[in-house]
mmCIF file of the C-alpha atoms, coordinates in Angstrom:
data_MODEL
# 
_entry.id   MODEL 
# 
loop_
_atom_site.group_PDB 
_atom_site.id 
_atom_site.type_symbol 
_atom_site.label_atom_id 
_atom_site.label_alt_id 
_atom_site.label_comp_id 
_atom_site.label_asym_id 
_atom_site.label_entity_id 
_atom_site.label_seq_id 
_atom_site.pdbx_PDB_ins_code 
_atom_site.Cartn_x 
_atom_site.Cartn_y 
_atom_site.Cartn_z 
_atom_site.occupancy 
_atom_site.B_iso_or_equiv 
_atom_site.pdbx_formal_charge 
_atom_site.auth_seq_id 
_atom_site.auth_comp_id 
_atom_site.auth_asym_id 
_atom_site.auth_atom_id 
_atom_site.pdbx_PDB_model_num 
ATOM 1  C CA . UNK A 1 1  ? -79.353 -50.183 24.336 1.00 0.00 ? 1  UNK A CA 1 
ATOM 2  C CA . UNK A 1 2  ? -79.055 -52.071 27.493 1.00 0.00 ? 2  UNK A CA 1 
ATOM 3  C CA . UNK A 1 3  ? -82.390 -54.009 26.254 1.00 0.00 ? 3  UNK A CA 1 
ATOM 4  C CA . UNK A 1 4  ? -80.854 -55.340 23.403 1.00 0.00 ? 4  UNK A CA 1 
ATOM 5  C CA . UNK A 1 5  ? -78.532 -57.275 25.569 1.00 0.00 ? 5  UNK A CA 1 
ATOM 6  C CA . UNK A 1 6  ? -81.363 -58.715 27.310 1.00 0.00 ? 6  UNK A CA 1 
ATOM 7  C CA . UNK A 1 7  ? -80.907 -56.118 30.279 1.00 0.00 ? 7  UNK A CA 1 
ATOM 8  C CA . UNK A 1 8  ? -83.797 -55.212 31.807 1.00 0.00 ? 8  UNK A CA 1 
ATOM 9  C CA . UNK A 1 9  ? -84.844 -52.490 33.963 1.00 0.00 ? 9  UNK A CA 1 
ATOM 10 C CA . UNK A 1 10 ? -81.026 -51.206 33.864 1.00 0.00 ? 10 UNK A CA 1 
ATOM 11 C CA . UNK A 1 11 ? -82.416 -47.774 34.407 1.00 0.00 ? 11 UNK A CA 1 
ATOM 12 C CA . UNK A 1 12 ? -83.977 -48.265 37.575 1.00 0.00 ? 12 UNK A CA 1 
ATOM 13 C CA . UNK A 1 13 ? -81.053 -50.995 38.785 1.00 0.00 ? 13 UNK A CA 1 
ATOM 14 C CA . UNK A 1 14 ? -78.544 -47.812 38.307 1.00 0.00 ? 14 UNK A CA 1 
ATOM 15 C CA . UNK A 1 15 ? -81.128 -45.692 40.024 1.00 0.00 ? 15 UNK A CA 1 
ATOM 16 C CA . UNK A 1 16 ? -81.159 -47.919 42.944 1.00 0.00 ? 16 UNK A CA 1 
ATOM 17 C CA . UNK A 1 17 ? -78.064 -48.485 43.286 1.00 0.00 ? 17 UNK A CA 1 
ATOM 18 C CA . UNK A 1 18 ? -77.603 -44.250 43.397 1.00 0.00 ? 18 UNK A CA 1 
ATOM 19 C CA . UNK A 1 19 ? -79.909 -44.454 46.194 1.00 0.00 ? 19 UNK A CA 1 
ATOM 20 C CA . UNK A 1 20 ? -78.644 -46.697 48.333 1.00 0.00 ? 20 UNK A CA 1 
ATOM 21 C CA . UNK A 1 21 ? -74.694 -45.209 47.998 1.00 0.00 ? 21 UNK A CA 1 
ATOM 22 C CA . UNK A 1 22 ? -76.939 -41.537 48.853 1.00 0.00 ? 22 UNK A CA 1 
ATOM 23 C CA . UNK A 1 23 ? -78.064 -43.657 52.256 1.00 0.00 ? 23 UNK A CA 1 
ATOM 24 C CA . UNK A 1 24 ? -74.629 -45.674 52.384 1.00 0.00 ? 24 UNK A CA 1 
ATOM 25 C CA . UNK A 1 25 ? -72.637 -42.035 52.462 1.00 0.00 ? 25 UNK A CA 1 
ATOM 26 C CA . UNK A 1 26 ? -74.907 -39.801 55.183 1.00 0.00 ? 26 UNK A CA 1 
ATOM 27 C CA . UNK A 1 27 ? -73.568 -40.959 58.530 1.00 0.00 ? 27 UNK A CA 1 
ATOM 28 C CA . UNK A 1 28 ? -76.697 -40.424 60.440 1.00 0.00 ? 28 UNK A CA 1 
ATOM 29 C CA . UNK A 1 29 ? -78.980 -42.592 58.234 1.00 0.00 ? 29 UNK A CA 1 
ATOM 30 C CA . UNK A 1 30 ? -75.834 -45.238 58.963 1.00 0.00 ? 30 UNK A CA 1 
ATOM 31 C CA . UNK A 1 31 ? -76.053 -44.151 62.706 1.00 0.00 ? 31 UNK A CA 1 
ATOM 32 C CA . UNK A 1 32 ? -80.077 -44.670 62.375 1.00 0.00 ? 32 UNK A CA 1 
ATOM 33 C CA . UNK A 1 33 ? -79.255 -48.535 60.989 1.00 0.00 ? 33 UNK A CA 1 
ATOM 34 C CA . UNK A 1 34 ? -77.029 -49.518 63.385 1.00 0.00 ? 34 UNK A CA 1 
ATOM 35 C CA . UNK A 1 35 ? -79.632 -48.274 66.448 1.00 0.00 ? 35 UNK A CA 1 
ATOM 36 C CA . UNK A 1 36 ? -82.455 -49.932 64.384 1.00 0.00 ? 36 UNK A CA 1 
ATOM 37 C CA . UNK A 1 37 ? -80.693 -53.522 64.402 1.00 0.00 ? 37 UNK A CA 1 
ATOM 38 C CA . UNK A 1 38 ? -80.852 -53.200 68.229 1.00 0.00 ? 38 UNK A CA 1 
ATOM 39 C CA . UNK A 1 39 ? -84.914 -52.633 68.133 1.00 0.00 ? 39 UNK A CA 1 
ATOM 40 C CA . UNK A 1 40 ? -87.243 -54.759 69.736 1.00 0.00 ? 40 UNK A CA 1 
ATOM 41 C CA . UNK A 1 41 ? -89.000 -56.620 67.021 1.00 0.00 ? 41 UNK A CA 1 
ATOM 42 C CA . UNK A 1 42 ? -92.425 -55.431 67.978 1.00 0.00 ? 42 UNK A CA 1 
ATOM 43 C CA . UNK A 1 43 ? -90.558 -52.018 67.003 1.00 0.00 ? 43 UNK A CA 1 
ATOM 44 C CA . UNK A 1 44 ? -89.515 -52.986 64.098 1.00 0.00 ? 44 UNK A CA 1 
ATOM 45 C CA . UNK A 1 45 ? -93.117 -54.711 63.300 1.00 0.00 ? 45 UNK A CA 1 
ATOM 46 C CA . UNK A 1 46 ? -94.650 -50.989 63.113 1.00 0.00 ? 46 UNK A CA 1 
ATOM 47 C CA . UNK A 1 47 ? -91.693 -49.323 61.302 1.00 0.00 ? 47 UNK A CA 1 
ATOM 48 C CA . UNK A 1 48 ? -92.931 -51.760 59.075 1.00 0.00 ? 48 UNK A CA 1 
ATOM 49 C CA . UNK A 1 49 ? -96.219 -50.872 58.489 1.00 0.00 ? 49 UNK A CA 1 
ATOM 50 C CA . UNK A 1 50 ? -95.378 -47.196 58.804 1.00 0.00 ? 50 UNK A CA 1 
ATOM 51 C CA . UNK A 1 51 ? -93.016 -47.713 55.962 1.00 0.00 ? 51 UNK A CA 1 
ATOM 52 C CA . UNK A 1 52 ? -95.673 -49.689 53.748 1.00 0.00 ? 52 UNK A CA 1 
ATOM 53 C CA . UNK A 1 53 ? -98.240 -46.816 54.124 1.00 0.00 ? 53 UNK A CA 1 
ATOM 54 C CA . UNK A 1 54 ? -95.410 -44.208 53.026 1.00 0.00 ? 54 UNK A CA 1 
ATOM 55 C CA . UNK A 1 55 ? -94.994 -46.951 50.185 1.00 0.00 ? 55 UNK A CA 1 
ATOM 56 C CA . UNK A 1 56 ? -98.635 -46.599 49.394 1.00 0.00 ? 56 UNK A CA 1 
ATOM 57 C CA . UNK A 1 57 ? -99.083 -43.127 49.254 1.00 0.00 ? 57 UNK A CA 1 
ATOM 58 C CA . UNK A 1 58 ? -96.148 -42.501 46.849 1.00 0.00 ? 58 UNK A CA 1 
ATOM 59 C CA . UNK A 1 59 ? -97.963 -45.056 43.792 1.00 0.00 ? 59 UNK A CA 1 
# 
């Protein structure tokens, strides 16, 4: 229905949204963002291209 209001991708917006109140309600993934904020940024640089190989792999 939602695209006959001109809403798109409302599925996957909701589904989103699910995932990130899954992350916002485990207190050690919040733990695990708070330490990461502190990272050096070289740190951060390969997190980064550790997370776009998982990103890869999963399409």
């Amino acid at each position: 229905m939602d695209y006959l209001h001109g809403v798109k991708n409302a599925g996957k917006d909701n589904n989103e949204e699910s995932e990130f109140m899954a992350f916002e309600n485990d207190p050690e993934m919040k733990r695990w963002f708070k330490e990461l904020q502190k990272s050096k940024e070289e740190d951060l640089r390969k997190l980064y291209k550790i997370w776009r190989i998982i990103e890869n792999k999963e399409h």
